[in-house]
MISEZA-485285 format. One record per residue (C-alpha): residue in one letter; z, y, x. Coordinates in steps of 0.25 Angstrom, whole numbers, plus 5000, padded with zeros to 4 digits. Layout:
aZYX...
// end
This chain:
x490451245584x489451255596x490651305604x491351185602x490251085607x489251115616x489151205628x488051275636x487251225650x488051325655x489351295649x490651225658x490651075661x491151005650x492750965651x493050855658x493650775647x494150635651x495050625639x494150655627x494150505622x495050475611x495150325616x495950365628x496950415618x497050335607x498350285606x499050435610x499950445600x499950575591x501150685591x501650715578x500750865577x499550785582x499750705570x499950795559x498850895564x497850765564x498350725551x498150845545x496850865550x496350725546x496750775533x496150885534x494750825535x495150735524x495150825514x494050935519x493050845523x492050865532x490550835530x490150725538x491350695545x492350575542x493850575549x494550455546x495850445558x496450305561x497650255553x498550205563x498250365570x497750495563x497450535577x496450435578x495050475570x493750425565x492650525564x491450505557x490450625559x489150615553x487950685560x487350795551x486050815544x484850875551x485350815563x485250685573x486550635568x486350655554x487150555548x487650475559x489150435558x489750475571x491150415573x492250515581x493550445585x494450555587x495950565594x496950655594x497950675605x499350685602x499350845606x498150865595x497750975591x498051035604x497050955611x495750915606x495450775599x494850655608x493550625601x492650505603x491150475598x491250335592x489650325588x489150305602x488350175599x489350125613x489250245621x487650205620x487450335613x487650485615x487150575603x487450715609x487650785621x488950805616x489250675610x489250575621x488950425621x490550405627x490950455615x491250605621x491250715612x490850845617x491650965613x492051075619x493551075608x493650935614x493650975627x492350875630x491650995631x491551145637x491851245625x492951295617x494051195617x495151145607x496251215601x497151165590x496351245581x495351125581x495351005572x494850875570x493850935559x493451035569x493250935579x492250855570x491450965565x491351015579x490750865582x489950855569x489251005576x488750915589x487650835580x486650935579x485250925576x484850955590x485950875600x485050885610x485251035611x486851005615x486550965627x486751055641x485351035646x484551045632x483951175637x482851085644x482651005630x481451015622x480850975609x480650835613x482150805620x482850865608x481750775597x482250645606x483650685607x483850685591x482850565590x484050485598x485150555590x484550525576x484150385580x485550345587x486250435574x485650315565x485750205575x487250235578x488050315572x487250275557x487050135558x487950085571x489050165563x488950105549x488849965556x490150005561x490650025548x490249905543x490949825551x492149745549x493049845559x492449975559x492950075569x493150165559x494350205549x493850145535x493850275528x492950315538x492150185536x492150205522x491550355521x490350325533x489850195524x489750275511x489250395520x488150315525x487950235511x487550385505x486750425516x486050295519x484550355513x484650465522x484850355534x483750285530x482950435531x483550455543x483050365552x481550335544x481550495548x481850475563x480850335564x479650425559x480150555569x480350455581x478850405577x478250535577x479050575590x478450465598x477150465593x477050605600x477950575612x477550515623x478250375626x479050445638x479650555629x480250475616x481150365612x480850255601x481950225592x481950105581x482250155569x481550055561x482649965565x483850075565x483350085549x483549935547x484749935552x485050055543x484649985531x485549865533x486749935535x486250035523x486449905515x487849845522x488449985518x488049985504x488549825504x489749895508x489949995499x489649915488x490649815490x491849895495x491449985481x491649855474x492949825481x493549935474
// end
């Protein structure tokens, strides 16, 4: 997988790619084989789901599609909902999908060297990246995992100039992963689902709520276990060498939208 994301110091420049945003090409209309191929696919991942990852496309166009990519265990991201709008051309498969991070918090937030704060996604099979490039032997389930693969324990390590890193830089980077995993793609993200117009398919909607209801405990773990590893950081850092985050806060807020969900829940279950 390696292969697909990230290259060497050494490795080529990375493509330049003017055209990987899907909002450029949102209303291309697709062929009839772009069509049936997504369809298919979509299908596909329907029915052999994949852990962790939610597809849901747009009713007025297949082509357009909602992906929601949790971040795994053991890791930074665990358990964030990372949004992915993808777009496929009309000459799909034969030319790579156009793919956009949603969870950005406004372009304010980068959570990877490889997952920029524009949106970009950096992958060699979507030409945003030097490596081995597409072929219509890729799909839109490879494509995911191969994103799903970026969020690793250590993200820090992806970058070119990480051979210069120690201890300390890559503690520091995963502290602003974790916290801005819980701040925005946890709690800025189920806000957005809460809402009266959520960007979001309400499948997709409907799946991340009763994701987050089920894993709400391990939340609440989550960020008492960050506040008590930021605390001991700083109380052996100088003042110049860490970052103080509020998690006292961040676990209110977490609280309260715990509780709207289960509101939620528990009135659409008596709707039924």
């Amino acid at each position: 997988m390696a292969s697909t994301t990230a290259g060497s110091s050494s490795s080529p420049s990375i493509p330049n790619t003017g055209n990987w945003d899907p909002m450029v090409c949102l209303d291309e209309q697709p062929t009839p084989s772009c069509l049936l191929r997504v369809t298919r696919e979509i299908a596909d991942i329907e029915d052999n789901r994949l852990p962790g990852i939610f597809v849901s496309p747009e009713e007025s166009d297949v082509t357009r599609i909602h992906a929601v990519v949790m971040g795994p265990e053991g890791t930074p991201y665990e358990g964030g909902f990372f949004h992915f709008f993808i777009k496929c051309p009309s000459n799909y498969p034969f030319v790579p999908p156009r793919v956009r991070l949603m969870t950005t918090d406004a372009g304010r937030v980068s959570f990877n060297p490889h997952l920029y704060a524009c949106g970009k996604v950096c992958l060699s099979i979507l030409g945003t990246w030097p490596g081995p490039t597409w072929t219509p032997a890729h799909n839109i389930r490879s494509l995911l995992i191969s994103i799903q693969s970026l969020m690793i324990d250590e993200p820090f390590f992806y970058d070119e100039f990480s051979t210069t890193c120690n201890a300390l830089s890559t503690a520091q980077y995963n502290d602003r992963v974790g916290h801005d995993t819980v701040r925005v793609a946890v709690c800025d993200a189920v806000e957005a689902y809460l809402g009266e117009e959520p960007p979001y398919p309400p499948c997709l909607v409907s799946e991340i709520l009763k994701k987050f209801a089920q894993s709400y405990e391990k939340y609440e773990e989550r960020i008492e276990a960050l506040a008590e590893l930021d605390s001991a950081r700083r109380l052996s850092q100088t003042l110049d060498h860490t970052t103080a985050y509020l998690y006292e806060p961040l676990l209110s807020r977490l609280r309260q939208l715990g509780q709207r969900v289960k509101e939620k829940i528990e009135v659409d279950g008596a709707r039924r």
